[in-house]
N, C-alpha and C positions, 0 to 999 in steps of 0.2 A: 877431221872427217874420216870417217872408217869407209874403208874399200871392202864391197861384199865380195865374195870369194865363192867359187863353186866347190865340189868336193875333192878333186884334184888342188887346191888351191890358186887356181887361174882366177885374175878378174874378173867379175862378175857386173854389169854386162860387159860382154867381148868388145875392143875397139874397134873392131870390124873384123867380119864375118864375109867372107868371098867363096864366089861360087868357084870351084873346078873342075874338071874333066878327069875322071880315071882314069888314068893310062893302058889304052887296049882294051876301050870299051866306051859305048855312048852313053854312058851314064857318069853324071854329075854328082860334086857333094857339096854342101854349103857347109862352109865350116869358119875356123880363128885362120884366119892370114898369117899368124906368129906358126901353124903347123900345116898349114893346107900342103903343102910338098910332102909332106911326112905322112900324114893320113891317108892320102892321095897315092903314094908308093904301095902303104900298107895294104891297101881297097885293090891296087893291082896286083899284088903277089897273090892275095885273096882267090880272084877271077882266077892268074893265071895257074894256079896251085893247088888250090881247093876245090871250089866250084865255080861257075860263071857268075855274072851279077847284071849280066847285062840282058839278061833272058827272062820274058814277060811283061808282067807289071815292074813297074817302078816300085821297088824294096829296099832302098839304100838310099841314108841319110845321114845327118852331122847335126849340124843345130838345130833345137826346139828350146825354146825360152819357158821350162819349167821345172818344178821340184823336182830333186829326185825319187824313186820311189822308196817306199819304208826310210825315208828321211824326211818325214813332213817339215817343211820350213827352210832346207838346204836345198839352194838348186841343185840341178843334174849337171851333169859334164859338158852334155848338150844342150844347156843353156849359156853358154861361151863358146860354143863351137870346138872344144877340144876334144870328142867323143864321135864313133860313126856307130852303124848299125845295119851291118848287110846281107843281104836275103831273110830279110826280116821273117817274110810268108811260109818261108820253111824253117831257117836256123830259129827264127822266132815262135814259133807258131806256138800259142796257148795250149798247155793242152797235148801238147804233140811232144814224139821225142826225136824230129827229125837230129836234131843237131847233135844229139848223142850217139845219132847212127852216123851219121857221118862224119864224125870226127875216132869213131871207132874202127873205122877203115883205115887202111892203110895209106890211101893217099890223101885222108883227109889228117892222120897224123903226122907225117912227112911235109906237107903244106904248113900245120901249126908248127911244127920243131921250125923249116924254115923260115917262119916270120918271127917267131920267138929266137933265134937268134941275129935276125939281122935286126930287132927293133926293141926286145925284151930290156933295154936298159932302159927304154924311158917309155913304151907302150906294154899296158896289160889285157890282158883277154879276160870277156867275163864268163868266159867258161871254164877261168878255171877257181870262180868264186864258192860258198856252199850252194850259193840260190843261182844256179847257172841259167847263163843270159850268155850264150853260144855265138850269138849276132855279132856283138858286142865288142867295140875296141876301144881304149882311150887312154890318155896320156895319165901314163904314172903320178902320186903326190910327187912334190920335188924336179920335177920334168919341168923346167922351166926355159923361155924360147932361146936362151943360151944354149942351153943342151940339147936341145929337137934340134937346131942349128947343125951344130956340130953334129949330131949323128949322121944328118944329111951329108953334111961334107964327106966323113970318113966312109959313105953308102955309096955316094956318088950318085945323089938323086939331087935333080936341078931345080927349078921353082916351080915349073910344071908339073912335078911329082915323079917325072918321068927318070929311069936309072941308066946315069950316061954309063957307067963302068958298073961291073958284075960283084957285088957286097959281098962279105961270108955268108 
């Protein structure tokens, strides 16, 4: 039997998918149990670093069980739950180039340097793809929950997501 695979190559569908609490914010993400600590840290450096996510509507998410786009017939990332997507309404906006002004800023480039070093070995941003998707965060090809594991250890992010000691 062949196991489908999303484009990360994560199982395809996720074994379970749990909801959690971003740390230092009322907002939740549903996502893979094998990274919710990891995604969960990433969604809080986000808030605490870049912009908030806790403010308005609800804009931040993890799993959606469907294709990815311009890959008709291959799921998304967020159909396993190993992909998030926050401040959708501005980082996202069709149309718009919030996300490019604000990571043009100074402390929105400061916030990416530091999430891209304390996660860049196994989390990519898609804004830093051609077709930029700003929102956008999800576990590297090759990222497999061995290794989300172990980053969390060497991060010192608990299951909660939450970061007992202070990363590089």
């Amino acid at each position: 039997m062949t196991v489908a695979v999303t484009l990360n190559g994560w199982p395809y569908p996720a074994k379970r998918i749990i909801r959690i609490q971003v740390p230092g914010t009322k907002r939740f993400l549903n996502v893979n149990q094998d990274c919710a600590p990891l995604l969960a840290a990433v969604a809080a450096d986000y808030h605490k670093f870049i912009r908030p996510i806790d403010v308005g509507s609800v804009d931040d998410a993890g799993y959606a069980d469907r294709d990815a786009r311009g890959a008709s017939g291959r799921k998304s990332n967020h159909a396993n739950g190993t992909a998030i997507d926050l401040n959708w309404s501005r980082e996202g906006a069709q149309g718009s180039n919030w996300g490019a002004r604000l990571f043009a800023t100074a402390k929105g480039r400061a916030g990416l340097a530091l999430i891209k070093r304390r996660y860049g070995s196994v989390i990519q941003w898609g804004g830093d793809w051609r077709a930029k998707d700003y929102m956008h965060f999800e576990l590297k090809p090759g990222s497999d929950a061995r290794r989300v594991a172990a980053l969390c250890k060497r991060q010192g992010i608990n299951s909660a997501g939450v970061r007992t000691r202070d990363g590089k």
